[in-house]
VEXDREN-2710 file (C-alpha; in Angstrom, 1 decimal):
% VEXDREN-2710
k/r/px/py/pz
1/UNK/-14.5/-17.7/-8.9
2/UNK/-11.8/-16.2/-6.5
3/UNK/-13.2/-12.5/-7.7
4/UNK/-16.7/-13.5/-7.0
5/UNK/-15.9/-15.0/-3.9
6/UNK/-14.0/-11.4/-2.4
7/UNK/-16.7/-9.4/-3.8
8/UNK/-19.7/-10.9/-2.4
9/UNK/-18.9/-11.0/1.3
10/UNK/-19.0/-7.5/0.9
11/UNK/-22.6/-6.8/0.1
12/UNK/-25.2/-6.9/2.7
13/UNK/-27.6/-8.5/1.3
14/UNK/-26.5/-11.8/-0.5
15/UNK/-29.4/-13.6/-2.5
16/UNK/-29.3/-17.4/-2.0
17/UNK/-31.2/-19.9/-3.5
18/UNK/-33.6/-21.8/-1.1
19/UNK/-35.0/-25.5/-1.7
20/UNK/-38.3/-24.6/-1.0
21/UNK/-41.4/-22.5/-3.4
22/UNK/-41.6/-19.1/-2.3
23/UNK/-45.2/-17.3/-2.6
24/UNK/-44.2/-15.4/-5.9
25/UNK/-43.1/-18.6/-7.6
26/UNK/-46.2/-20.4/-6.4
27/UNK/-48.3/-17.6/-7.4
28/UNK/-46.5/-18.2/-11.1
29/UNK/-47.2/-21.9/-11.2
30/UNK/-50.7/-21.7/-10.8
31/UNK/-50.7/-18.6/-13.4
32/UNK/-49.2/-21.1/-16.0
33/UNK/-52.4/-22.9/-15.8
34/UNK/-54.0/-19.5/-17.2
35/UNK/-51.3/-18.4/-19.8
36/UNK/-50.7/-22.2/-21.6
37/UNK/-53.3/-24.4/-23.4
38/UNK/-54.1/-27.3/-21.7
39/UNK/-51.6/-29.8/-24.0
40/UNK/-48.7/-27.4/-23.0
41/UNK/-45.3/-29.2/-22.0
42/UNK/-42.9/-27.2/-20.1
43/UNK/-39.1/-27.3/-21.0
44/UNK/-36.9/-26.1/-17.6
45/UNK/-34.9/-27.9/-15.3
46/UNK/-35.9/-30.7/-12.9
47/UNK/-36.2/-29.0/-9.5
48/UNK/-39.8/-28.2/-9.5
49/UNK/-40.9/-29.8/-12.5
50/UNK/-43.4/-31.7/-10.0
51/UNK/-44.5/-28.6/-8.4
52/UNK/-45.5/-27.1/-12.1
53/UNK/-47.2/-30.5/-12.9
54/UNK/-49.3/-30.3/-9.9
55/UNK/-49.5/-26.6/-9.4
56/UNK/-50.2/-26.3/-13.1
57/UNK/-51.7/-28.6/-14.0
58/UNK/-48.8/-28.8/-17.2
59/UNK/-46.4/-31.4/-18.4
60/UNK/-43.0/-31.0/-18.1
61/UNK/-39.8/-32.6/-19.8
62/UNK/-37.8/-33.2/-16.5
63/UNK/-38.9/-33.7/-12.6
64/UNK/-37.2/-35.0/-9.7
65/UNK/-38.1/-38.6/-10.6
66/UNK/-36.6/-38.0/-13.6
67/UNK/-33.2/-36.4/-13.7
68/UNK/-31.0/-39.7/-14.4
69/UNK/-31.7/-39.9/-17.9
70/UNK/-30.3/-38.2/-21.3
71/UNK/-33.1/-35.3/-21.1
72/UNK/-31.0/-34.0/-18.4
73/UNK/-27.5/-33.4/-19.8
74/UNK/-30.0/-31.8/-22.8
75/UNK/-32.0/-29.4/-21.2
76/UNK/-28.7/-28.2/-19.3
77/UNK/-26.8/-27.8/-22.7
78/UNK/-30.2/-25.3/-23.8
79/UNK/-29.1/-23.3/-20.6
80/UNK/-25.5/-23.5/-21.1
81/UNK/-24.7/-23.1/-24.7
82/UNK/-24.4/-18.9/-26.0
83/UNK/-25.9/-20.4/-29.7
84/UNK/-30.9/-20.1/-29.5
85/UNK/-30.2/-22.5/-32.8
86/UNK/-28.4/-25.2/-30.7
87/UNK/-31.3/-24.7/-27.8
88/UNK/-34.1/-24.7/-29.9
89/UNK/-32.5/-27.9/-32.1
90/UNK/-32.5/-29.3/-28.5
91/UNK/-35.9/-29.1/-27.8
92/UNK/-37.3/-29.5/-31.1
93/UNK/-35.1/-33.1/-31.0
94/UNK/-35.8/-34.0/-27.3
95/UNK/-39.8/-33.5/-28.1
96/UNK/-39.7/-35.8/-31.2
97/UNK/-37.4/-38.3/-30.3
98/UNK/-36.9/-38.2/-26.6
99/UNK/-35.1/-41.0/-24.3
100/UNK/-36.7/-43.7/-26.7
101/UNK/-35.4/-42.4/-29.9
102/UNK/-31.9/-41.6/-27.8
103/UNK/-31.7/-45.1/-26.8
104/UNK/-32.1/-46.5/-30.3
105/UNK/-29.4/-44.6/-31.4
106/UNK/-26.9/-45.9/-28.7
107/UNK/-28.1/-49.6/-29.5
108/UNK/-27.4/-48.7/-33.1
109/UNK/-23.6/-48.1/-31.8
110/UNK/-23.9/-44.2/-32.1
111/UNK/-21.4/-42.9/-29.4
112/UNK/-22.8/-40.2/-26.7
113/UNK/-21.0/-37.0/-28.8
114/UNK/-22.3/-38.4/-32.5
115/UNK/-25.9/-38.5/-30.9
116/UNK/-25.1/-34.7/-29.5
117/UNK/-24.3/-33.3/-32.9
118/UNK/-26.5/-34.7/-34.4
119/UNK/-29.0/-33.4/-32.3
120/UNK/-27.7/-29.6/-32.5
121/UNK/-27.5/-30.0/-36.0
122/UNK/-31.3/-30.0/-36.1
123/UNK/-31.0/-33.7/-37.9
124/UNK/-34.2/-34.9/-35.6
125/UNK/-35.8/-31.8/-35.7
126/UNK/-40.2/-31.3/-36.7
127/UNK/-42.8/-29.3/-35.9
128/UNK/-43.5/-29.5/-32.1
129/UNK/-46.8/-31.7/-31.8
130/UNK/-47.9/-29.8/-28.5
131/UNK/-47.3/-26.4/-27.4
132/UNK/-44.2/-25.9/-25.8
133/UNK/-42.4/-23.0/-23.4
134/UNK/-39.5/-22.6/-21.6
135/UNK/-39.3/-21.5/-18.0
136/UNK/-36.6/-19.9/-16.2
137/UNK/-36.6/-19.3/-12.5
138/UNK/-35.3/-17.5/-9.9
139/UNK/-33.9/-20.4/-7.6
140/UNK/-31.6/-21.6/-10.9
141/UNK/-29.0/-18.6/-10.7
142/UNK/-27.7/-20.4/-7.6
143/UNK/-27.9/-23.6/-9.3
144/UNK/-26.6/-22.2/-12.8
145/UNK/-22.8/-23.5/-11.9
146/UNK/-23.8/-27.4/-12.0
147/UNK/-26.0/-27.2/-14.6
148/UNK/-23.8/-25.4/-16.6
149/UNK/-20.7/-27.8/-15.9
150/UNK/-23.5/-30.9/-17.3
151/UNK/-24.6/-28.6/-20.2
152/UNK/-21.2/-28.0/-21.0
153/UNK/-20.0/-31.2/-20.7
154/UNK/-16.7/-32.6/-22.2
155/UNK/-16.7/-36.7/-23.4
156/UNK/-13.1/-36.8/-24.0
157/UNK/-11.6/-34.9/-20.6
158/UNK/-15.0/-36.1/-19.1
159/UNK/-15.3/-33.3/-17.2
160/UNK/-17.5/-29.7/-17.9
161/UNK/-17.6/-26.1/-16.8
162/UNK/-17.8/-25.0/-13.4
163/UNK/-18.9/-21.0/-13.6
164/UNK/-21.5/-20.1/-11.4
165/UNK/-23.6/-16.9/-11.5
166/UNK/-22.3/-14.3/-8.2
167/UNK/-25.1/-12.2/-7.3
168/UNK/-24.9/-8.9/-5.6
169/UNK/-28.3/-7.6/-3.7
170/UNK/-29.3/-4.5/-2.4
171/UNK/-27.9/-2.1/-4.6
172/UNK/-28.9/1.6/-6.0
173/UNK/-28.4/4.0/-8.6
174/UNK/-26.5/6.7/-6.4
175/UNK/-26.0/8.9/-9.8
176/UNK/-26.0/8.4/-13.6
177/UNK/-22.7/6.4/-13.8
178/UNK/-22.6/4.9/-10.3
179/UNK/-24.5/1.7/-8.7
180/UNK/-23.6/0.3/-5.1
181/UNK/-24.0/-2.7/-4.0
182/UNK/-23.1/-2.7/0.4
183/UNK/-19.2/-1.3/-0.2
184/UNK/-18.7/-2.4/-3.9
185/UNK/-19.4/0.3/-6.6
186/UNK/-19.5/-0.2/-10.1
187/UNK/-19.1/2.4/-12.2
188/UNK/-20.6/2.5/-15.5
189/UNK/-18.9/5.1/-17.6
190/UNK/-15.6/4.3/-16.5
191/UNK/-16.1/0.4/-16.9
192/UNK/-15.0/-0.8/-13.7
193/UNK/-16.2/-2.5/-10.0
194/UNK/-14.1/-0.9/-6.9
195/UNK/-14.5/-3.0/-3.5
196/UNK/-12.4/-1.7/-0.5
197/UNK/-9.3/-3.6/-1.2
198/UNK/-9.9/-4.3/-5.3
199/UNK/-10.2/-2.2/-8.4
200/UNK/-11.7/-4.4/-11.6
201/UNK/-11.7/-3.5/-15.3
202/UNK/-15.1/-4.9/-16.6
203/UNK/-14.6/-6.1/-20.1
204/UNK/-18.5/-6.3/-20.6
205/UNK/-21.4/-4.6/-19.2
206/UNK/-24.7/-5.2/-19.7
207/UNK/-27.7/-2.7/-18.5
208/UNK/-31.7/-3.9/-18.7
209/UNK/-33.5/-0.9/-17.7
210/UNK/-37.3/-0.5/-18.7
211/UNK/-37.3/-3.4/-20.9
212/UNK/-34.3/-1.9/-22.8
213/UNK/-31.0/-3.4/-23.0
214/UNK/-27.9/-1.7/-23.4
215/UNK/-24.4/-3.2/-23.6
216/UNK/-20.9/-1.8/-23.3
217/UNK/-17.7/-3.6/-24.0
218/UNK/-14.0/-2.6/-24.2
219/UNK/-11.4/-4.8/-25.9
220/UNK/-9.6/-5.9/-22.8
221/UNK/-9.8/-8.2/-20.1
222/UNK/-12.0/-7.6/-17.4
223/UNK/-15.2/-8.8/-15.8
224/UNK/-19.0/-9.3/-17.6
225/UNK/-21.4/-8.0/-15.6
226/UNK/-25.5/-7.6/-15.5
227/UNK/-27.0/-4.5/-14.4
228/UNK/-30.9/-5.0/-14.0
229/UNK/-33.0/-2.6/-13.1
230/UNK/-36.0/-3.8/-11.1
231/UNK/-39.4/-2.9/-10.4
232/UNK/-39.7/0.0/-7.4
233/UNK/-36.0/1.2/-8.4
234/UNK/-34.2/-2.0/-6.9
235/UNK/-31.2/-3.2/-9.0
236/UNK/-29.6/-6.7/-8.9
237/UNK/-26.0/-6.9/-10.3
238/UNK/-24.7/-10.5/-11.5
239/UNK/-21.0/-10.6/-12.1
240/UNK/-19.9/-13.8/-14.6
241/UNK/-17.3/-14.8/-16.9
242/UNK/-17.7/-14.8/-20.4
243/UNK/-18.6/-18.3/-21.2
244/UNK/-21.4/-17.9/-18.6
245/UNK/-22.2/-14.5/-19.8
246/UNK/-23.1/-15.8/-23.2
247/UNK/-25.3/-18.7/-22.1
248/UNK/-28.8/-19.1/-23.0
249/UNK/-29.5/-18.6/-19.3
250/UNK/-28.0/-15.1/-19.0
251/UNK/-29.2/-13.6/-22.6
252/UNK/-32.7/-14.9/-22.4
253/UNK/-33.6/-15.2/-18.3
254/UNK/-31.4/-12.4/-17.0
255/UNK/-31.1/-10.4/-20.1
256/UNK/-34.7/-11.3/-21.7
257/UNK/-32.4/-11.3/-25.1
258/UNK/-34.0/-13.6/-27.2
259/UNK/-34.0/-15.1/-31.3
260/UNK/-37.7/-14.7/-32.3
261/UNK/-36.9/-17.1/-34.6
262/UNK/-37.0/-19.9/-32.4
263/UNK/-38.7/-18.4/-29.5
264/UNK/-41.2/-15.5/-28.3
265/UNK/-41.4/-14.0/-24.8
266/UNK/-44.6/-14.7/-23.0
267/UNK/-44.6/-13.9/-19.6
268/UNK/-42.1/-11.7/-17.5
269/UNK/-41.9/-11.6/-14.0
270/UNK/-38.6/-11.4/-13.1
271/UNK/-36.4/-12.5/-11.0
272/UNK/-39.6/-15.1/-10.1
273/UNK/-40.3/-16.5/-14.0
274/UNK/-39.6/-15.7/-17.2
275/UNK/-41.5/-17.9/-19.7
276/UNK/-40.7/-18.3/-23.8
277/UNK/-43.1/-19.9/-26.1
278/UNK/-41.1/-22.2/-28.3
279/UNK/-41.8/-21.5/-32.1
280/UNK/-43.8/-24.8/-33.4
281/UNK/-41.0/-24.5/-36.3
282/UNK/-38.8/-21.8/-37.2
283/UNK/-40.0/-18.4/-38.5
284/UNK/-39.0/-16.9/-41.1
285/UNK/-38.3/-13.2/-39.9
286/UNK/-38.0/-10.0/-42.7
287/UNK/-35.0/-8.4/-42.9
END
């Protein structure tokens, strides 16, 4: 956090998330309507979960009138935890058994953690009765740092994770090796970020360019960072630790690293909305 924090003051142009629906995220809501059946559900977090119901036309799992109740610490442990088993258990358990089925299991003296392994253990899982697809937005990199410390949430220290997602804007490629963001250059060959005052190893990096991705790592300690290459030669560079880096939100939304046994990508517009179609049941996938 203190690395992010030195770094980002340093680029000019610092993407922050806004509480309100921009045109390109309004323009996707509506185009949900056209992409999903009519019986779709949507699995994402709360924040607009009304505007997709009424833009949409589409249920969702979560909305703002909603976010006191079990479904929330589950859909942030989809984001949060680095295992697409564990995030499609989630759903598949959350869309069968929901905060009904959760509540008979606390009257039935099952503690909070029993119910959550059961759950990723796929014990509630069956075929999803309606089509179902997870969104990612734009506006939940900001917000990534609280749902991550919910999703990653500890019942003995009764505490979670606190790692939020720093995101550098207005950067370009100035050779083959070299991106700058403001005064901060990462170099790719090399392995390492240079601000004015800092030099940083990176211990990960990870490079989606034309729907390719490309990862280099060295066996030391060091910084994970995403290097995404945008449409009309923009790049956005996201700089993370390694829990964070593994999450469900980085591989699939950031990343658009996915299982295709649990899920299938449908729709990419990033950084507005990426959208997954949940598998109805595992596929078997050839080897």
């Amino acid at each position: 956090m203190a690395i992010v924090l030195t770094i980002i003051p340093l680029a000019p142009n610092i993407v922050i998330a806004e509480p309100k629906i921009t045109p390109q995220l309004y323009a996707d809501f509506v185009n949900l309507n056209k992409i999903t059946p009519k019986s779709s559900v949507i699995w994402t977090w709360w924040d607009y979960g009304t505007a997709i119901e009424f833009l949409a036309n589409r249920a969702t799992f979560h909305d703002g009138q909603s976010q006191i109740y079990p479904k929330t610490y589950f859909i942030a442990t989809s984001y949060s935890d680095s295992n697409p088993e564990i995030a499609y258990n989630t759903i598949s358990a959350i869309s069968n058994i929901g905060n009904t089925g959760i509540e008979k299991l606390l009257k039935e003296k099952n503690t909070p953690q029993e119910i959550r392994d059961k759950i990723f253990e796929g014990k509630f899982n069956a075929p999803l009765k309606r089509p179902t697809y997870f969104a990612f937005t734009g506006d939940e990199i900001g917000k990534f740092g609280w749902i991550n410390y919910f999703g990653t949430w500890d019942f003995k220290k009764k505490k979670g994770i606190f790692e939020p997602i720093g995101q550098l804007g207005d950067c370009k490629k100035k050779s083959e090796d070299t991106v700058f963001c403001g005064l901060n250059e990462i170099n790719i060959k090399k392995m390492y970020l240079k601000t004015p005052s800092l030099k940083l190893n990176i211990n990960t990096l990870a490079i989606y360019k034309d729907k390719k991705l490309t990862i280099k790592s060295l066996d030391s300690d060091g910084l994970y960072i995403d290097v995404v290459y945008l449409k009309n030669s923009k790049i956005n560079v996201y700089i993370l630790q390694k829990q964070p880096f593994y999450s469900m939100f980085n591989q699939m939304y950031i990343l658009r690293d996915y299982d295709p046994k649990y899920f299938n990508l449908l729709y990419d517009n990033f950084p507005t909305m990426v959208l997954y179609e949940v598998n109805k049941e595992p596929k078997e996938l050839s080897k």
